[in-house]
PyMOL commands that place a pseudoatom at each C-alpha (Angstrom):
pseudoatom trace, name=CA, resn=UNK, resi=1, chain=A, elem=C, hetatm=0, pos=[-30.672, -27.669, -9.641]
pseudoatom trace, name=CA, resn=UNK, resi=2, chain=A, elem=C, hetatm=0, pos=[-28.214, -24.970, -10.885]
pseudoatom trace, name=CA, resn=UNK, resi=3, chain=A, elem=C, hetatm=0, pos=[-26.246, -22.862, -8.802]
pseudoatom trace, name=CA, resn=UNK, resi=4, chain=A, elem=C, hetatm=0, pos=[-24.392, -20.139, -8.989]
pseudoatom trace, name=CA, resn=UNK, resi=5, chain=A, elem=C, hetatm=0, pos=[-22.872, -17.103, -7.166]
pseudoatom trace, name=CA, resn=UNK, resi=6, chain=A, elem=C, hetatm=0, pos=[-23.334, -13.141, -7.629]
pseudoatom trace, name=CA, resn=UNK, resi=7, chain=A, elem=C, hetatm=0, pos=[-20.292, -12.301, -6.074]
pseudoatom trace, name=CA, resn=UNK, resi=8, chain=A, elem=C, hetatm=0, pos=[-20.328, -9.005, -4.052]
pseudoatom trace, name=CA, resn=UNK, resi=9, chain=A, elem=C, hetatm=0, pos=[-16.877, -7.662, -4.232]
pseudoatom trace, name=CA, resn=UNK, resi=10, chain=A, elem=C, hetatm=0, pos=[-16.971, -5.950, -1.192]
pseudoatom trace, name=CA, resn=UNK, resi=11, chain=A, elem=C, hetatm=0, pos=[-18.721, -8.847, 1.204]
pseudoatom trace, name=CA, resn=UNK, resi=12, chain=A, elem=C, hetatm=0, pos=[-15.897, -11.108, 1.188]
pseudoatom trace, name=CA, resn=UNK, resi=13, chain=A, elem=C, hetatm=0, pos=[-13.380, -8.642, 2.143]
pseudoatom trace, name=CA, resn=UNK, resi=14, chain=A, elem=C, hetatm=0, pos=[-15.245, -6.833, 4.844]
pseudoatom trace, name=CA, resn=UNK, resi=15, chain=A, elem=C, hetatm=0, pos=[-17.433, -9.686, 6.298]
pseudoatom trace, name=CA, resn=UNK, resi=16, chain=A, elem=C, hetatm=0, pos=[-14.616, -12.721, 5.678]
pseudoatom trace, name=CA, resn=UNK, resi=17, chain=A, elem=C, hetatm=0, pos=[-11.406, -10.238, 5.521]
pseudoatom trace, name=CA, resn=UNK, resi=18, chain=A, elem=C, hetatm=0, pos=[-10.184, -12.143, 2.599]
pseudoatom trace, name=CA, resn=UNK, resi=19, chain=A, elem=C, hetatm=0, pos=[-8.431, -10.703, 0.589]
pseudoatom trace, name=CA, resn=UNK, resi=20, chain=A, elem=C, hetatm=0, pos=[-9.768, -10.317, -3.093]
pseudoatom trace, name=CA, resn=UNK, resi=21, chain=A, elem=C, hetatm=0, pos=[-7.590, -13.078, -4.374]
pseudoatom trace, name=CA, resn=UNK, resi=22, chain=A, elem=C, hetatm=0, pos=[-8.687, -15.353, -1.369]
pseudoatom trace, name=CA, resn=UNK, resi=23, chain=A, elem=C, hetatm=0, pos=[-12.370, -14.943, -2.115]
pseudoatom trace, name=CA, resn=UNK, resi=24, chain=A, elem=C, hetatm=0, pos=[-12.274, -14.953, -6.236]
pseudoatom trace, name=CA, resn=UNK, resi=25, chain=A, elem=C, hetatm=0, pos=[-10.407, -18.545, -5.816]
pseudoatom trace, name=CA, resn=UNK, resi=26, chain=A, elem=C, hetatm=0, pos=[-13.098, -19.884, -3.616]
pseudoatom trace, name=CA, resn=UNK, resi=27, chain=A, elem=C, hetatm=0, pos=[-15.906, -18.586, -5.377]
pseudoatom trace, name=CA, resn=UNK, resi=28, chain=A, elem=C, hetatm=0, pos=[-14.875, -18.957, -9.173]
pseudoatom trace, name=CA, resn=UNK, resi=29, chain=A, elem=C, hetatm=0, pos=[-15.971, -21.855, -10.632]
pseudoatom trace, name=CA, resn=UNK, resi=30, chain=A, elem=C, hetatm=0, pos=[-19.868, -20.823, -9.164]
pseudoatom trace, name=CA, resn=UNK, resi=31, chain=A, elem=C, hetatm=0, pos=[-20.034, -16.986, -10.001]
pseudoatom trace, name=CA, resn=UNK, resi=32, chain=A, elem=C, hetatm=0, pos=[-22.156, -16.086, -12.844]
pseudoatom trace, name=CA, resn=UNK, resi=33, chain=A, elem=C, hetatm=0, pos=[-22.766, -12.455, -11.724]
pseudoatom trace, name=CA, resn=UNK, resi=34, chain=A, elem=C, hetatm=0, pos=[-20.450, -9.811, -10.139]
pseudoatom trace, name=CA, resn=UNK, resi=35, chain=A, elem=C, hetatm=0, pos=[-21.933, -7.092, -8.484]
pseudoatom trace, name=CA, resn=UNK, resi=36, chain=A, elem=C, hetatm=0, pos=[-19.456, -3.695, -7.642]
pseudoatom trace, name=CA, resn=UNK, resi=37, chain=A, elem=C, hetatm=0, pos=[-19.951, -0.955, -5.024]
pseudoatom trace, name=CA, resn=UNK, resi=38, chain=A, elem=C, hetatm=0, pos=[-17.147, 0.353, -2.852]
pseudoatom trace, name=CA, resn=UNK, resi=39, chain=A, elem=C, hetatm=0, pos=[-16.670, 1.346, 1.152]
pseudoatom trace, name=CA, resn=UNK, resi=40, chain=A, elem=C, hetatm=0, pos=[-14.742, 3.285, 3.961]
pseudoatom trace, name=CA, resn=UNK, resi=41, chain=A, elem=C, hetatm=0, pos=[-14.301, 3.065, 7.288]
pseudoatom trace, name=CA, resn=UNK, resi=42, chain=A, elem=C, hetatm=0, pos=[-16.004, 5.879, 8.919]
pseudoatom trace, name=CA, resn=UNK, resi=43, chain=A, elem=C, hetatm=0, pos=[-17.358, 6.226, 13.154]
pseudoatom trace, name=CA, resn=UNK, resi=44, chain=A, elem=C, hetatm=0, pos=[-20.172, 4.948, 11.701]
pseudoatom trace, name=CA, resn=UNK, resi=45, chain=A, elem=C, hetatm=0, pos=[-19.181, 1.427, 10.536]
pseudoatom trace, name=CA, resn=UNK, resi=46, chain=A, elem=C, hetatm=0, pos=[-18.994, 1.191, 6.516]
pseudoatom trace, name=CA, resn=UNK, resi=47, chain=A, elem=C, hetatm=0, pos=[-19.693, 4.387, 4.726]
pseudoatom trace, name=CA, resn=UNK, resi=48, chain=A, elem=C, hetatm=0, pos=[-20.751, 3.619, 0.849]
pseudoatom trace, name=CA, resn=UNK, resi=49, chain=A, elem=C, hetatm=0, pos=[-18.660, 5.857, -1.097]
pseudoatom trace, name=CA, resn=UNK, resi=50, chain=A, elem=C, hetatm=0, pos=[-17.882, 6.075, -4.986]
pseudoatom trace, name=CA, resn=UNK, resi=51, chain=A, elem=C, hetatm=0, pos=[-15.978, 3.514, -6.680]
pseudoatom trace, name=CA, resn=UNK, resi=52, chain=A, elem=C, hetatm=0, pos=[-12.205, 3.998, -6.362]
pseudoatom trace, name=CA, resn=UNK, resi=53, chain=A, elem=C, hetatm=0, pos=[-12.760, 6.154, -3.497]
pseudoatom trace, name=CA, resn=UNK, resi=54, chain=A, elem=C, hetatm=0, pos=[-12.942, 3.313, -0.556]
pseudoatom trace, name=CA, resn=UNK, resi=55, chain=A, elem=C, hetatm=0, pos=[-11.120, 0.737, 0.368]
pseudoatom trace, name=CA, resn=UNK, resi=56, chain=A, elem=C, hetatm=0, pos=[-12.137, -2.063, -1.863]
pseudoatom trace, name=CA, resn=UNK, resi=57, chain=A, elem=C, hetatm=0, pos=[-9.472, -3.535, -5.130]
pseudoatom trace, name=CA, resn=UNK, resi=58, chain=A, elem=C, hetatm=0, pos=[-11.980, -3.121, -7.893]
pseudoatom trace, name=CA, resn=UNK, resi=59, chain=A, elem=C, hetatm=0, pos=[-8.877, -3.280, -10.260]
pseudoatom trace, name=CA, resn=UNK, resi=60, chain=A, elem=C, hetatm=0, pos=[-8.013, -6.656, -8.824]
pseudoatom trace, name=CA, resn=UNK, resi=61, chain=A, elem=C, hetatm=0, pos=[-11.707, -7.618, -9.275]
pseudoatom trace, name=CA, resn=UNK, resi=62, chain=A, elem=C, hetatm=0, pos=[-11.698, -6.460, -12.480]
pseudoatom trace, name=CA, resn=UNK, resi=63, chain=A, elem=C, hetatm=0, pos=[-7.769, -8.439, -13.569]
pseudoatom trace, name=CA, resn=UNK, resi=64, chain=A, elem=C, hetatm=0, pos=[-8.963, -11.430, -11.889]
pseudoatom trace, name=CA, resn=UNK, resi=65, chain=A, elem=C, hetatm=0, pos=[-12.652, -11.682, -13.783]
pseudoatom trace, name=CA, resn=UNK, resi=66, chain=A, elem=C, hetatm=0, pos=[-11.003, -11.027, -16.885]
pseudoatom trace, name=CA, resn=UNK, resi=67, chain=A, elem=C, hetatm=0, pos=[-7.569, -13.122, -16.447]
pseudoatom trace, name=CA, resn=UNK, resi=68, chain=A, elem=C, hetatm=0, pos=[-10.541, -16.189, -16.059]
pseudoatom trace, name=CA, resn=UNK, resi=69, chain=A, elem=C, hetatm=0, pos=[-12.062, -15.212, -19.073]
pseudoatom trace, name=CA, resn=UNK, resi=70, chain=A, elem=C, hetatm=0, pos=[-15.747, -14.333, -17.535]
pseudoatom trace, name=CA, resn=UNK, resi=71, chain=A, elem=C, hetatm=0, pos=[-18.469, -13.220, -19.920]
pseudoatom trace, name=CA, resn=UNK, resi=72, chain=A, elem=C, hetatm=0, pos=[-20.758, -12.794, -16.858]
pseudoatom trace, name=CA, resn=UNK, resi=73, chain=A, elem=C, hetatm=0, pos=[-22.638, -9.290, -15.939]
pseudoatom trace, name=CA, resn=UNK, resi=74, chain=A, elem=C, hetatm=0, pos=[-21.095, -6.964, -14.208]
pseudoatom trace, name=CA, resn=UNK, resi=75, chain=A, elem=C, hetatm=0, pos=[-24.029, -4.615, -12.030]
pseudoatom trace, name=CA, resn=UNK, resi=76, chain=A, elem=C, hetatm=0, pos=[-23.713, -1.442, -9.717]
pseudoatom trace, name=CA, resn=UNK, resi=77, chain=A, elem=C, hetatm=0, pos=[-25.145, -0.676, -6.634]
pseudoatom trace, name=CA, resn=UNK, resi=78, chain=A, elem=C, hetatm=0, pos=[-26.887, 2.628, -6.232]
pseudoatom trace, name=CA, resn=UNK, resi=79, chain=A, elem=C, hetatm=0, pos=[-28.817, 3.724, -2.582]
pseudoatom trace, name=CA, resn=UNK, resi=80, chain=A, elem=C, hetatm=0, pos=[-30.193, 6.952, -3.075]
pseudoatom trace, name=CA, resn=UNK, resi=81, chain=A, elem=C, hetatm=0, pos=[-27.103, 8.962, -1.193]
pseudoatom trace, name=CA, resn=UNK, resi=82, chain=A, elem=C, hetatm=0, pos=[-26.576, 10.874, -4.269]
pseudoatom trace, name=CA, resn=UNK, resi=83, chain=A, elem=C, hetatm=0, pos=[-28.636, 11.454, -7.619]
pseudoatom trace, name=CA, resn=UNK, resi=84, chain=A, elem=C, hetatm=0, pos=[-28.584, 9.121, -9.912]
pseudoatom trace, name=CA, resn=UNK, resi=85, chain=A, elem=C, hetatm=0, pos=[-27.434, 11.684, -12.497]
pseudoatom trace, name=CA, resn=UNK, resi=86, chain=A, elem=C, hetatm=0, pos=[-24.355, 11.967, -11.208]
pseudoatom trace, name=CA, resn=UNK, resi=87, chain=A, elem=C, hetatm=0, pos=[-23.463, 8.476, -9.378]
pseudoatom trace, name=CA, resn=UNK, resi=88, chain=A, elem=C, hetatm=0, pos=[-24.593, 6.300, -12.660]
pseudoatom trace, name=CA, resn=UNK, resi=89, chain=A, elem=C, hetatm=0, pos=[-22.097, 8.153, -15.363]
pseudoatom trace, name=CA, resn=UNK, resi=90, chain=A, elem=C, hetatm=0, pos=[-19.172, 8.275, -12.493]
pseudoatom trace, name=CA, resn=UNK, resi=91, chain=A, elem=C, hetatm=0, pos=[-19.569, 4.297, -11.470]
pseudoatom trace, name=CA, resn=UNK, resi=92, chain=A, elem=C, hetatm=0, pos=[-19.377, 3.145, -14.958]
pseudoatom trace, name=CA, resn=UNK, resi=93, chain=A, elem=C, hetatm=0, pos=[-16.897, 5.645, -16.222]
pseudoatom trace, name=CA, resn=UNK, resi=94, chain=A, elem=C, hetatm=0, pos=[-14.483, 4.375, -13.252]
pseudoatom trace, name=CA, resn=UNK, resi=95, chain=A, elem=C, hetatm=0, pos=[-15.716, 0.597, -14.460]
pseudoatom trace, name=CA, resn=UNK, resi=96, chain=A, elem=C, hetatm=0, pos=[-15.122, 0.883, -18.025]
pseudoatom trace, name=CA, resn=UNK, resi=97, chain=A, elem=C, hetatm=0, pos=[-11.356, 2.395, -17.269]
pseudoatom trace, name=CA, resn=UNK, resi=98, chain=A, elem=C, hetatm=0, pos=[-10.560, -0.915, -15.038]
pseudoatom trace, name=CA, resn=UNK, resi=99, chain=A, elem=C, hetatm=0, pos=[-11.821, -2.903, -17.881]
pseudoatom trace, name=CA, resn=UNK, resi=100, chain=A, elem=C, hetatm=0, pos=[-9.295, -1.245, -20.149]
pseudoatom trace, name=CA, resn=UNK, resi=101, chain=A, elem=C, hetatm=0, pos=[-6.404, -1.088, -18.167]
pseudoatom trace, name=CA, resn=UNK, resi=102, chain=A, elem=C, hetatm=0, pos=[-6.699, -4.517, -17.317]
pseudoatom trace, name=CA, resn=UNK, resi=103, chain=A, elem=C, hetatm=0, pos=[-3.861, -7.121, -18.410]
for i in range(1, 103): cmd.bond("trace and resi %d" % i, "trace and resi %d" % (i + 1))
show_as sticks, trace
zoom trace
């Protein structure tokens, strides 16, 4: 069979403590999917919070992906903590801007 990795951006680093680097290496030649959401430390453990606003590299993500040349998908994560109208246009407006400024 086929396989292949969605790789959650944000497991790696707070599950493995890899650094982003660390995990795209060990995962590349399998991921076919990447899926983006972003955390902070908070009493309570992880706290989602809005990309670019936690503690996770999405511009790494983002330099890394495209330094490899991926034509995967890229998906979201949204958990009902705020409306939809207003995390949906914010997540991919903060995507689309790490997809431009990336060299």
């Amino acid at each position: 069979p086929s396989i292949a990795v969605n790789w959650d951006i944000m497991h790696p680093v707070w599950v493995a403590k890899a650094t982003m680097d660390e995990a795209f290496g060990a995962l590349r030649p399998w991921i076919r999917h990447v899926h983006f959401h972003d955390g902070a430390k908070s009493g309570r453990g992880l706290e989602l919070v809005p990309i670019g606003e936690g503690e996770i590299d999405h511009r790494r993500a983002v330099q890394l992906l495209k330094a490899s040349s991926y034509e995967g998908y890229l998906s979201g994560e949204w958990i009902n903590w705020e409306p939809h109208e207003t995390h949906l246009p914010r997540e991919l407006a903060a995507m689309k801007r790490y997809e431009r400024e990336a060299v």
